[in-house]
TORKOL-4160 file (C-alpha; in steps of 0.2 Angstrom, whole numbers, padded with zeros to 4 digits, m for minus):
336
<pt num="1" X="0347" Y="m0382" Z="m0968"/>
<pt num="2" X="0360" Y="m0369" Z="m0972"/>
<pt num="3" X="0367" Y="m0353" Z="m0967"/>
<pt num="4" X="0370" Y="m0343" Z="m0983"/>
<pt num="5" X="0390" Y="m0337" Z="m0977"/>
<pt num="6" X="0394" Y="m0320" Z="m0978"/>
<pt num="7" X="0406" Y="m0317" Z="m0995"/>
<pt num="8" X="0423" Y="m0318" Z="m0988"/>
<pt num="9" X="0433" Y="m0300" Z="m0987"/>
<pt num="10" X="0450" Y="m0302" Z="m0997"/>
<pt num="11" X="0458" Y="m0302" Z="m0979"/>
<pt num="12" X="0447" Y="m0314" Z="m0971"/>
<pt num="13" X="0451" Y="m0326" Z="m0987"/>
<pt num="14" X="0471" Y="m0323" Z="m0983"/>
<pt num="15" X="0469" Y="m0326" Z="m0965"/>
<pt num="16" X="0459" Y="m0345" Z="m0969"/>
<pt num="17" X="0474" Y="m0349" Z="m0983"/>
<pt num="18" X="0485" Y="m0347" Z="m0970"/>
<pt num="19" X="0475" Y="m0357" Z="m0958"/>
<pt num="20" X="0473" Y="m0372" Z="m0967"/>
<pt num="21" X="0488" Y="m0372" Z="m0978"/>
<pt num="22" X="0493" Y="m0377" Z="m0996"/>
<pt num="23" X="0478" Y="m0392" Z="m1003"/>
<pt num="24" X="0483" Y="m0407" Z="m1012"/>
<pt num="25" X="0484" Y="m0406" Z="m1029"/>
<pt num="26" X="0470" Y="m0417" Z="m1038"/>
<pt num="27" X="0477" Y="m0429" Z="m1049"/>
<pt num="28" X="0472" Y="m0434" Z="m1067"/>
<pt num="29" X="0467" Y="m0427" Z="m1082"/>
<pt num="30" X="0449" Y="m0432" Z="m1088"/>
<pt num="31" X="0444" Y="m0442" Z="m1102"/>
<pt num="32" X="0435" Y="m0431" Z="m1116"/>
<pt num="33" X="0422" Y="m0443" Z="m1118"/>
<pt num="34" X="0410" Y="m0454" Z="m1107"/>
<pt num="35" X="0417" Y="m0468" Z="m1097"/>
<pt num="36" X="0407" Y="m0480" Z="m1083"/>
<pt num="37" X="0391" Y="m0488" Z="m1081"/>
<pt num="38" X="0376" Y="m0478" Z="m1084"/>
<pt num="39" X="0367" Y="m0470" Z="m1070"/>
<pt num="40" X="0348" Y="m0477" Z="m1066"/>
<pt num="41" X="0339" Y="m0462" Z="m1062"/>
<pt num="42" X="0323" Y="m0473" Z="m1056"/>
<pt num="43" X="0336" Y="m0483" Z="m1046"/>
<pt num="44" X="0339" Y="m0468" Z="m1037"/>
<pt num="45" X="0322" Y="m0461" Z="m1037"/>
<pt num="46" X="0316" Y="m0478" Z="m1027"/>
<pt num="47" X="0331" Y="m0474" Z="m1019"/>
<pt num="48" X="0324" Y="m0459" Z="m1013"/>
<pt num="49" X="0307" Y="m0464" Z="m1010"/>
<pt num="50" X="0310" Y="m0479" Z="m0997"/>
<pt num="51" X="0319" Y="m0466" Z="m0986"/>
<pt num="52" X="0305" Y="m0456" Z="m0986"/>
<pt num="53" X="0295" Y="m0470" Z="m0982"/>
<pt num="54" X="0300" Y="m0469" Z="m0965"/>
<pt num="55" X="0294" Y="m0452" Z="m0961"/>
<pt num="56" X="0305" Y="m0438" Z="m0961"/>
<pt num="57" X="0321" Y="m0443" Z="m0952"/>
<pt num="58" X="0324" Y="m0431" Z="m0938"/>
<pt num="59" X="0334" Y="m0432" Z="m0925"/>
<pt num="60" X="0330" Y="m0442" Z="m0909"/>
<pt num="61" X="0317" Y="m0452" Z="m0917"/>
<pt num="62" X="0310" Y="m0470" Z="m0921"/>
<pt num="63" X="0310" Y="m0466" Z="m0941"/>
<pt num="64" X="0327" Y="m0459" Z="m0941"/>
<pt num="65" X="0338" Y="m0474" Z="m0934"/>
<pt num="66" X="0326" Y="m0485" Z="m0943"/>
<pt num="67" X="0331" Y="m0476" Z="m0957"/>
<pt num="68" X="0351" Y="m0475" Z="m0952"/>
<pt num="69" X="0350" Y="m0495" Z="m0951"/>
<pt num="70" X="0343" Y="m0496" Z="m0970"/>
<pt num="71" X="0355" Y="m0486" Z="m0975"/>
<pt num="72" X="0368" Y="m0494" Z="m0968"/>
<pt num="73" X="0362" Y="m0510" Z="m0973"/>
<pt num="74" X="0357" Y="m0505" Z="m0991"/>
<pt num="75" X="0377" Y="m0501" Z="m0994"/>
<pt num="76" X="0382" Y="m0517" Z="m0987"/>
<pt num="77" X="0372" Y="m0526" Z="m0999"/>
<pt num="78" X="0380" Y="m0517" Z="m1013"/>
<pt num="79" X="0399" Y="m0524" Z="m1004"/>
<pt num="80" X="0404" Y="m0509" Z="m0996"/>
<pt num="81" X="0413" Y="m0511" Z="m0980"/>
<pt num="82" X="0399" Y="m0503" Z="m0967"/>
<pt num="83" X="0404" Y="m0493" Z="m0949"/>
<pt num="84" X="0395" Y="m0479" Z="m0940"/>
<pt num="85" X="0402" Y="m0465" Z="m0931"/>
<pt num="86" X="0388" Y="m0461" Z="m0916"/>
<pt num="87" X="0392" Y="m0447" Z="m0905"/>
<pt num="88" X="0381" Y="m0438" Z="m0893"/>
<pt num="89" X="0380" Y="m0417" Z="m0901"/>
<pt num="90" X="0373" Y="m0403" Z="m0894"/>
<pt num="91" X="0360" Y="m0393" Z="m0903"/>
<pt num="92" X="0359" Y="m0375" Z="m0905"/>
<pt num="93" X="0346" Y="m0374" Z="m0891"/>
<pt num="94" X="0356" Y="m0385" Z="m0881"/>
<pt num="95" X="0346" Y="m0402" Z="m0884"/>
<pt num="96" X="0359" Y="m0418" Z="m0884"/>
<pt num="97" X="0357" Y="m0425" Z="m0902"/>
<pt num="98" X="0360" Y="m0444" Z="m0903"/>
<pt num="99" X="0369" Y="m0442" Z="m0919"/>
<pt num="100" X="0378" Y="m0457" Z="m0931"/>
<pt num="101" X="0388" Y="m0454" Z="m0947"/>
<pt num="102" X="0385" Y="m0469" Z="m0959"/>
<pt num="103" X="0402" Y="m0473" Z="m0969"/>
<pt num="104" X="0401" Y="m0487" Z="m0984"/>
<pt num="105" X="0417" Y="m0489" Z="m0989"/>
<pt num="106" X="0423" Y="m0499" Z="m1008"/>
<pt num="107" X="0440" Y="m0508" Z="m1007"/>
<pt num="108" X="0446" Y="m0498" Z="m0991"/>
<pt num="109" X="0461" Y="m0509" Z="m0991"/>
<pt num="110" X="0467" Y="m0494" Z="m1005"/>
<pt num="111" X="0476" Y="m0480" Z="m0999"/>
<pt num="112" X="0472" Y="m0469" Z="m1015"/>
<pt num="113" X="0453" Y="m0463" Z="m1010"/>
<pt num="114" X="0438" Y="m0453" Z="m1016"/>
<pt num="115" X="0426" Y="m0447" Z="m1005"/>
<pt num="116" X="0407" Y="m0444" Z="m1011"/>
<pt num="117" X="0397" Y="m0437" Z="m0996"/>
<pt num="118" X="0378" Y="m0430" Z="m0990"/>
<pt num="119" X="0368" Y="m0428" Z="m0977"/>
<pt num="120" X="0355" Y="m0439" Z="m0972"/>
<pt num="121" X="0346" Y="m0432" Z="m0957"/>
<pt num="122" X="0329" Y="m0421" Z="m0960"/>
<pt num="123" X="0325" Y="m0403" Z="m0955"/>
<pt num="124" X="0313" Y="m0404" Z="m0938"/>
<pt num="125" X="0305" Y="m0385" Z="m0944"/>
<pt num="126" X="0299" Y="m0380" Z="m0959"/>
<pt num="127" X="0304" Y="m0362" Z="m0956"/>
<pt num="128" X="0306" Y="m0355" Z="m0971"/>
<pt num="129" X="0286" Y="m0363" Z="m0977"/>
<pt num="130" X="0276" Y="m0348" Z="m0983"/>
<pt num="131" X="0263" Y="m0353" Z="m0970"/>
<pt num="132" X="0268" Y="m0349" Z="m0952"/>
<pt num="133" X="0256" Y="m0362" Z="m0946"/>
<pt num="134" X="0270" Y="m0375" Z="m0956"/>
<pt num="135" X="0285" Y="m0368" Z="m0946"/>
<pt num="136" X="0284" Y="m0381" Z="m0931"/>
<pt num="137" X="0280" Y="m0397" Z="m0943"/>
<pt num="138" X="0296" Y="m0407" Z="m0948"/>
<pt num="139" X="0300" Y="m0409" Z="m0968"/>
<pt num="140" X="0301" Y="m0425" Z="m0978"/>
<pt num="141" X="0318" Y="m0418" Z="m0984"/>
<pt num="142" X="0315" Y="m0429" Z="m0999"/>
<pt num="143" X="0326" Y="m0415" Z="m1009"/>
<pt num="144" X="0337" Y="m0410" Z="m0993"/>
<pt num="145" X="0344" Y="m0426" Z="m0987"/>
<pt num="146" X="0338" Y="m0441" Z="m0998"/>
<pt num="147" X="0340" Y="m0436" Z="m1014"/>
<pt num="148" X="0359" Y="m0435" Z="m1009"/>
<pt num="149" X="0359" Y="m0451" Z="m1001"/>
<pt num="150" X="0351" Y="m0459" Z="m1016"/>
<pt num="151" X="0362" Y="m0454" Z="m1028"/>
<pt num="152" X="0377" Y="m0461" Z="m1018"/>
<pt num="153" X="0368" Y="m0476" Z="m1016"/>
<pt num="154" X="0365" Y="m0480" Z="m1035"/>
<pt num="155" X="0384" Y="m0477" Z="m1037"/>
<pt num="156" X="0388" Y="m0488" Z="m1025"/>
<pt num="157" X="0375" Y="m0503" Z="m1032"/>
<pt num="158" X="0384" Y="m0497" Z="m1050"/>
<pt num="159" X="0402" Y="m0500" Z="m1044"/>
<pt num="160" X="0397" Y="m0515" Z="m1034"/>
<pt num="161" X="0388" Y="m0522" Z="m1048"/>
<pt num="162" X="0404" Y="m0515" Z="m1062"/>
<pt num="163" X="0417" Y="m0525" Z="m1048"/>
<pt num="164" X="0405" Y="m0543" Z="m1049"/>
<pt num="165" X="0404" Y="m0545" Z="m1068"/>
<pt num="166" X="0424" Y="m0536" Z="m1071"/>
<pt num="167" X="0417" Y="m0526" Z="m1082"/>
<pt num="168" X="0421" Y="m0506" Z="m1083"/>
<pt num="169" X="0429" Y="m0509" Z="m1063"/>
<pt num="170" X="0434" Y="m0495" Z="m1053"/>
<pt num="171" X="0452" Y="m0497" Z="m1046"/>
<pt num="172" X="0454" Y="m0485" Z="m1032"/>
<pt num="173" X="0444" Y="m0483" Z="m1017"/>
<pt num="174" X="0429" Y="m0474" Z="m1013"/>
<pt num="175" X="0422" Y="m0468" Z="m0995"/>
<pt num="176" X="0403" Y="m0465" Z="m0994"/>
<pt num="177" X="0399" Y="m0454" Z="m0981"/>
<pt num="178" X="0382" Y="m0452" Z="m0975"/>
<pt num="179" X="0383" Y="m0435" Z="m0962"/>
<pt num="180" X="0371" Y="m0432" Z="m0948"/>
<pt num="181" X="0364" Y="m0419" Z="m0938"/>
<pt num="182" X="0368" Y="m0407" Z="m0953"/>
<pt num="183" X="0350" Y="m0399" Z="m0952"/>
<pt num="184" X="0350" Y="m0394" Z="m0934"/>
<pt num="185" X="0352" Y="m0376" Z="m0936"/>
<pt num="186" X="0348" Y="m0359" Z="m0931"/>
<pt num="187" X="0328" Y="m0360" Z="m0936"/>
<pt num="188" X="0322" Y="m0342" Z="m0945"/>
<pt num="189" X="0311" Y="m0337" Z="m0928"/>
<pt num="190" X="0324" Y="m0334" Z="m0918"/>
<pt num="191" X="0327" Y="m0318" Z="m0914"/>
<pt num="192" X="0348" Y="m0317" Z="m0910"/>
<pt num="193" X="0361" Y="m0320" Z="m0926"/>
<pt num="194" X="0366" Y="m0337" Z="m0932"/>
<pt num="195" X="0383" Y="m0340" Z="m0923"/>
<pt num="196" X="0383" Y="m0351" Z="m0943"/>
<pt num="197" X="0392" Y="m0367" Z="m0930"/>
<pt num="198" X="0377" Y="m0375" Z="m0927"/>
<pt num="199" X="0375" Y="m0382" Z="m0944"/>
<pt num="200" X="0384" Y="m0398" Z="m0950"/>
<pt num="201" X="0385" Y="m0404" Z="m0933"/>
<pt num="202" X="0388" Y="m0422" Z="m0939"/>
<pt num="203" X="0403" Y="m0418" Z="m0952"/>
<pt num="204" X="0411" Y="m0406" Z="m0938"/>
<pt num="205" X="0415" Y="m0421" Z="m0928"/>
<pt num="206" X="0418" Y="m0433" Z="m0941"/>
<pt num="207" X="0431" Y="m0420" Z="m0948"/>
<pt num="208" X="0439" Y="m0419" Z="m0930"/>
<pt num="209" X="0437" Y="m0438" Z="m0926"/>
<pt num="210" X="0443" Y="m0447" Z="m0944"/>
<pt num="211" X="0433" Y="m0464" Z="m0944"/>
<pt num="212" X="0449" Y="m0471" Z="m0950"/>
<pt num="213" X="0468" Y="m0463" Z="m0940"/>
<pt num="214" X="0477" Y="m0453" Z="m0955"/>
<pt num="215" X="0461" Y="m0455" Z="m0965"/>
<pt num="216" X="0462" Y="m0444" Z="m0983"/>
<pt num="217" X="0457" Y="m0445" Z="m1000"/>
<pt num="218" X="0462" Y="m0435" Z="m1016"/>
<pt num="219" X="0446" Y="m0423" Z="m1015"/>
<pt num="220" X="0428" Y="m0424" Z="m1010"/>
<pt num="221" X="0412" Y="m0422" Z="m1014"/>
<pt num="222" X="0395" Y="m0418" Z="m1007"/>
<pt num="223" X="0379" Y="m0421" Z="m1014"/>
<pt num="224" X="0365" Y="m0409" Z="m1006"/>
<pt num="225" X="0347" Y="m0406" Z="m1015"/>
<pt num="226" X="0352" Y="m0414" Z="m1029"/>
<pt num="227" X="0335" Y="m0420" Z="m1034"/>
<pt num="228" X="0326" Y="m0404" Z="m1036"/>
<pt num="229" X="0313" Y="m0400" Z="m1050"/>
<pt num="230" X="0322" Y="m0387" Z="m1059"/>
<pt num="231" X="0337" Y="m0387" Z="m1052"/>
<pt num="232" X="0354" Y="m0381" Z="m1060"/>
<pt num="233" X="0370" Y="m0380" Z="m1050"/>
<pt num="234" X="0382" Y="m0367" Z="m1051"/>
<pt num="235" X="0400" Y="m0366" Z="m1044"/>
<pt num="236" X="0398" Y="m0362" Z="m1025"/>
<pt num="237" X="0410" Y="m0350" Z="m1018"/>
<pt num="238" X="0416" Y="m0358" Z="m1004"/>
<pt num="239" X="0421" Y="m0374" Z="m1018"/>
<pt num="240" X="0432" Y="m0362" Z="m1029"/>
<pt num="241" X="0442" Y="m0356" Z="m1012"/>
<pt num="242" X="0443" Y="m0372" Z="m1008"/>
<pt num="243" X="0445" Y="m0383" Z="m1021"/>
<pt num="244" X="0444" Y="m0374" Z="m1038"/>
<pt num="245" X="0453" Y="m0389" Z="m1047"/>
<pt num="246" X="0441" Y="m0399" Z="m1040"/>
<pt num="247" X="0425" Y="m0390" Z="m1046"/>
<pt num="248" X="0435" Y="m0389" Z="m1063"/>
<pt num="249" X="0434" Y="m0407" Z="m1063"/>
<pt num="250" X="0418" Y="m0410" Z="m1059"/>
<pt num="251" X="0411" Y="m0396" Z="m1070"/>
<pt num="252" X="0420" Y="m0404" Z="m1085"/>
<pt num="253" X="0413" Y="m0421" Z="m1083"/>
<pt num="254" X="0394" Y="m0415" Z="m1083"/>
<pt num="255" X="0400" Y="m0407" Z="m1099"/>
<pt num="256" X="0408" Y="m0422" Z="m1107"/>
<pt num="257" X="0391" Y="m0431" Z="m1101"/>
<pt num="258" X="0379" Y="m0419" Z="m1108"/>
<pt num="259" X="0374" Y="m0407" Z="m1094"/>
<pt num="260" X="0382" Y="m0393" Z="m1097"/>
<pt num="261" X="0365" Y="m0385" Z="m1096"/>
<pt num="262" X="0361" Y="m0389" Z="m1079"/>
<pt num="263" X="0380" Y="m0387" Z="m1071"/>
<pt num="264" X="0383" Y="m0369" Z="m1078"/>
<pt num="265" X="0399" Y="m0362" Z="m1075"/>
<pt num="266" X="0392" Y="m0346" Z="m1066"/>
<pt num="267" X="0397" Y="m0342" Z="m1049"/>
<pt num="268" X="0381" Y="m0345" Z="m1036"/>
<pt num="269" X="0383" Y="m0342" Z="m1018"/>
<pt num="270" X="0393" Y="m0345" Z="m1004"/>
<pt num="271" X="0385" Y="m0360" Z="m0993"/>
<pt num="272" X="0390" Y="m0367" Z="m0972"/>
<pt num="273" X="0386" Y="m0384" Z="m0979"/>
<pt num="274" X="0397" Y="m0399" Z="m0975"/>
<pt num="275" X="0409" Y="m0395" Z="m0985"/>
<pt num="276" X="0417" Y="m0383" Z="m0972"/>
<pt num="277" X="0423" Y="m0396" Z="m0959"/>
<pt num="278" X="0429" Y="m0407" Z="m0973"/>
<pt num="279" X="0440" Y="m0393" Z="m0981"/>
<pt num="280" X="0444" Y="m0382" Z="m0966"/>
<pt num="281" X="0447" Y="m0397" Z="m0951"/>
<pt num="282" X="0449" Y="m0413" Z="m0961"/>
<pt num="283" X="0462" Y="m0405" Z="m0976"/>
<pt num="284" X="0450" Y="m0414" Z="m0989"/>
<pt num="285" X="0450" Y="m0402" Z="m1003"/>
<pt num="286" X="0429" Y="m0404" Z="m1006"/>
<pt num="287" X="0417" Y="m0395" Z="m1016"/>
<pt num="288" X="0398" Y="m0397" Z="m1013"/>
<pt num="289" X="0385" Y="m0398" Z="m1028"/>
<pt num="290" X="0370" Y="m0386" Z="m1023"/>
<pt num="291" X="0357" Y="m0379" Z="m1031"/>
<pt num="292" X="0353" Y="m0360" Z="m1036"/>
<pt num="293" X="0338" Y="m0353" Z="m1040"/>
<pt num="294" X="0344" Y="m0335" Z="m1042"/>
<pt num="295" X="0326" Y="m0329" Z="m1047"/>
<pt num="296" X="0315" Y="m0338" Z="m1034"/>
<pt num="297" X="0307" Y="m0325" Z="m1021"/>
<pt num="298" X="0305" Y="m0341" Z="m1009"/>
<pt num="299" X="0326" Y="m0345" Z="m1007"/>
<pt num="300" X="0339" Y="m0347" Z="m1019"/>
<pt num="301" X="0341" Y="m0364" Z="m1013"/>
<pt num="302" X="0322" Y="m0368" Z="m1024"/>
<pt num="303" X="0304" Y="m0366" Z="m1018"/>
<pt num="304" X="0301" Y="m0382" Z="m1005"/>
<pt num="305" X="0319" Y="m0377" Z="m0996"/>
<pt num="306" X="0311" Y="m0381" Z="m0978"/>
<pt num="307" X="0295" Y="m0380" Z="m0982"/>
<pt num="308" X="0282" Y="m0393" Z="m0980"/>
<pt num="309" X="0282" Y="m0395" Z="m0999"/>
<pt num="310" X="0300" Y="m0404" Z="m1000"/>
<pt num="311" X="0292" Y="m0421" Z="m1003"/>
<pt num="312" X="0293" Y="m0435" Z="m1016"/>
<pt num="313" X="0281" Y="m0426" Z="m1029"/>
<pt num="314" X="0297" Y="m0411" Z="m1033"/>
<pt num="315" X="0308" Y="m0423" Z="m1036"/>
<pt num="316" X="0315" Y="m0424" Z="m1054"/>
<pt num="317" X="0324" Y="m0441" Z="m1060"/>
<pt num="318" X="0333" Y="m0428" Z="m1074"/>
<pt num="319" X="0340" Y="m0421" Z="m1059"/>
<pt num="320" X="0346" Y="m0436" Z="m1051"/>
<pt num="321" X="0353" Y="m0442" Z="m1068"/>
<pt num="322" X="0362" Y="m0427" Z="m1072"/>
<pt num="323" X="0370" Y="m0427" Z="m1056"/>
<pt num="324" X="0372" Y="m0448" Z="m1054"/>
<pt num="325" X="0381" Y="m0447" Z="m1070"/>
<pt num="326" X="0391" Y="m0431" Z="m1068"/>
<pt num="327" X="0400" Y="m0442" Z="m1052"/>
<pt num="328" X="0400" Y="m0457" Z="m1061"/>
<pt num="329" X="0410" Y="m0449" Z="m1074"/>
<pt num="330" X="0422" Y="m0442" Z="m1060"/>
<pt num="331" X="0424" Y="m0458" Z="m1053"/>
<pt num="332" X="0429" Y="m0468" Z="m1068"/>
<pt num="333" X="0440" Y="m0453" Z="m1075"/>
<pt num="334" X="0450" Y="m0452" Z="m1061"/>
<pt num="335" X="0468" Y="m0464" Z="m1063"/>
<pt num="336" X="0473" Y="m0478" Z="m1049"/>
């Protein structure tokens, strides 16, 4: 699902700043304690579940644009204002992917935006299962892809739900993107280096084709695994580059909501996730909240990272609590 980036030389680093010029500055200082609704972690665990209910969601086929639709019509339910983005992508191997980015959007008439983002598309290989028979079989992605989707859509039922009984109501807007054809890439069999573009396909284009002309928001984030059994989530590199302020934030709300523990402030690794586009083509300063396993022989990214194993039975609603109410503080720290 992704290419681990090479650690950026001090030059390389210089010559990206220089790119992308200066980031807008994040606004708002945190509350020291809790604010918002609580996060249902068996919400988002059901959540979870009925994605996986379709099968795993792979490109080109019935379950995933079954699954797209349910999506799209779970966050209209919950009042957010629905459009797809559906563009026709080309695969690493050359094979035309019939791609659509999902965005939910909460009171889109507000120009003063947040955008939570993840990817809902499943791997087609499990390449990196211990058993080369498993290499060709697709994954449930149940970890990498609906664990993120589920715990957006939990917010967004809890922010929809906050709005209908004007209690604890969030005044500024919030953009749910739901990225496809982010786990397309450069499977582990093949023999010539990852060219590291033929990952996040979906956020690529939506980052050079804004859904919305002059589209921003304050900062982003992305939600990937973020339902793992074990799972802690240190600070990614290419997040501090990016938007260090931002991963300050976030960092400080899972403290003031009592998971320090599983957002530690260590430095992990540097990840090609979607993240990239959004910071890089977009302007949107956007961190991405990853696990990192640093003693696991299998991957750093846990031990069912494209494997036949990332199903519904390694899913941890502590996990998906943690990280639920982590953005949930964000959200309801953040100033009109």
């Amino acid at each position: 699902m992704k290419h681990l980036t090479r650690i950026l030389s001090i030059a390389s680093i210089g010559c990206i700043m220089a790119a992308c010029g200066s980031r807008k500055s994040v606004t708002a200082e945190a509350p020291i304690v809790p604010v918002g609704p609580a996060f249902i972690a068996d919400s988002a665990y059901q959540f979870c579940q009925q994605q996986c209910d379709f099968g795993p969601r792979t490109m080109n086929s019935k379950a995933h644009d079954d699954c797209g639709q349910w999506i799209a019509d779970k966050f209209t339910e919950y009042g957010m204002t629905v459009t797809t983005q559906k563009a026709s992508l080309k695969g690493y191997d050359g094979t035309m992917l019939n791609s659509m980015n999902i965005i939910a959007s909460f009171k889109p008439e507000l120009s003063s935006r947040i955008l939570l983002c993840a990817h809902w598309d499943s791997r087609p290989w499990a390449d990196n299962d211990p058993d080369e028979a498993n290499w060709k079989q697709p994954v449930m992605a149940a970890n990498d892809g609906a664990s993120g989707v589920a715990v957006m859509l939990e917010v967004a039922r809890l922010i929809h739900l906050c709005t209908k009984e004007k209690a604890d109501s969030l005044n500024l807007g919030v953009d749910f993107i739901c990225f496809d054809a982010e786990d397309y890439g450069f499977p582990q069999w093949e023999t010539a280096d990852d060219p590291g573009d033929t990952w996040a396909l979906g956020a690529q284009y939506w980052a050079a084709h804004l859904h919305k002309e002059g589209y921003t928001a304050r900062f982003g984030i992305l939600l990937d695994m973020v339902g793992g059994q074990g799972a802690r989530f240190y600070q990614e590199q290419m997040s501090l580059h990016y938007a260090r302020d931002v991963v300050d934030k976030v960092w400080k709300a899972a403290s003031i909501v009592g998971f320090s523990s599983i957002f530690p402030t260590d430095t992990g690794e540097g990840i090609t996730d979607d993240h990239l586009p959004v910071n890089t083509t977009a302007r949107i300063p956007c961190i991405d909240i990853i696990p990192y396993y640093p003693d696991c022989e299998a991957s750093s990214f846990g031990p069912t990272w494209h494997t036949v194993n990332d199903d519904m039975a390694h899913i941890d609603k502590a996990t998906l609590q943690a990280v639920g109410q982590t953005v949930i503080q964000v959200l309801f720290s953040e100033a009109p």
